[in-house]
TORTOR-558944 format. One line per 3 residues: number of its first residue (from 1); their letters; for each residue y negated, x negated, z of C-alpha. Coordinates in Angstrom, 1 decimal. Layout:
# residues N
NUM	a	Y:X:Z ~ ...
END
This chain:
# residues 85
1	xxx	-2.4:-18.0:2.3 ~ -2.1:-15.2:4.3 ~ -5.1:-13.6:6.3
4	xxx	-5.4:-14.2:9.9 ~ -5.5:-10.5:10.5 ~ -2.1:-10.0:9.3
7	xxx	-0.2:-13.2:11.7 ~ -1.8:-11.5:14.4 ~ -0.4:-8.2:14.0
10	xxx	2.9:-9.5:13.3 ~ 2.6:-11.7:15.9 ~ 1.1:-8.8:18.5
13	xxx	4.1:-6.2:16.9 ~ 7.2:-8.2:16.0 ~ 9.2:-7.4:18.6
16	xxx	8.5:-3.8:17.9 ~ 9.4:-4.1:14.3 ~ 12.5:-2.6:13.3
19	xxx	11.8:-4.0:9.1 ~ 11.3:-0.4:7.8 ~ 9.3:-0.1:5.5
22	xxx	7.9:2.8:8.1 ~ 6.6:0.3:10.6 ~ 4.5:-1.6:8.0
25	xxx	2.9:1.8:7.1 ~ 2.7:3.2:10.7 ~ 0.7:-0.1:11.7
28	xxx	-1.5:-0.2:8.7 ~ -2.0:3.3:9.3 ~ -3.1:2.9:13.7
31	xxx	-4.8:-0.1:12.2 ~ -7.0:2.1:9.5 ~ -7.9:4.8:12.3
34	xxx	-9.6:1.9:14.6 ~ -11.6:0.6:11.8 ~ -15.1:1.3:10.1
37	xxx	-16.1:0.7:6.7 ~ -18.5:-2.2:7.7 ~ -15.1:-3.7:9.4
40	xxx	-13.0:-3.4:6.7 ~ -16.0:-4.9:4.4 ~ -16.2:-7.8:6.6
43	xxx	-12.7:-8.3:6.8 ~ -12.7:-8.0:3.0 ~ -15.1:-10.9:3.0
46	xxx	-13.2:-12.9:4.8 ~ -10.3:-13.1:2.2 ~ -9.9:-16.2:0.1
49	xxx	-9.8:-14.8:-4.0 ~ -5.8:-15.2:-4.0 ~ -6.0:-12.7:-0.9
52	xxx	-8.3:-10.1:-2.8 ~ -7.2:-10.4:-6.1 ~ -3.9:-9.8:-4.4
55	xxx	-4.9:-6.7:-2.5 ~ -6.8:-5.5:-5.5 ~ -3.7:-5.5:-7.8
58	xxx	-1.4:-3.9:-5.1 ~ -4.0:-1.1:-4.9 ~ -4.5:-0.6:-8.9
61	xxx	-0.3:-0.6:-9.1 ~ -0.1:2.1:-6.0 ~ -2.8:4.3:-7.9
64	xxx	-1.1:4.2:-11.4 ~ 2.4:4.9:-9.6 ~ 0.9:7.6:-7.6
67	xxx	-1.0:9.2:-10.8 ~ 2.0:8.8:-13.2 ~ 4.1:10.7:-10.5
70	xxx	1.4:13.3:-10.4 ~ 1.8:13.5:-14.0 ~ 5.3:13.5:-13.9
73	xxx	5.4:10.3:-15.8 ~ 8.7:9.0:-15.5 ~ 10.7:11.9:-14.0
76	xxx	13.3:13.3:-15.5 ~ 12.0:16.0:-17.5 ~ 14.2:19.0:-18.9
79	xxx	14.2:18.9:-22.4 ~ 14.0:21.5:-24.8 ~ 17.8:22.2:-26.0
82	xxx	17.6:24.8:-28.8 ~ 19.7:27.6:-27.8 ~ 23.5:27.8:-29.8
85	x	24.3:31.0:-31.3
END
């Protein structure tokens, strides 16, 4: 089940939406400015458990993605290649 919050933007925006991932992230983002922490609490409170547990996994993957980047887990990495004489 999805929260009501999110048929009503789509609803409000889909004719606006191209399907980048850009317009998710530049509604979210227009979305984030107009809100206060009580808001978002309340909203929060709103959600059924699927909802939040949902939310809460997506944001514990983004923040190991973002940390492992910054610790340039999974990048290539040069290696050290012993010089030939």
């Amino acid at each position: 089940m999805r929260m009501k919050l999110i048929d009503d933007l789509y609803d409000y925006y889909k004719d606006r939406l191209t399907g980048d991932e850009e317009d998710a992230e530049a509604v979210a983002m227009s979305i984030l400015d107009e809100l206060d922490r009580r808001h978002v609490l309340k909203l929060i409170n709103e959600m059924s458990d699927e909802e939040l547990l949902g939310m809460f996994g997506l944001y514990v993957f983004e923040s190991l993605k973002a940390k492992m980047a910054s610790e340039g887990l999974g990048a290539t990495r040069p290696q050290h290649v012993p010089g030939v004489h």
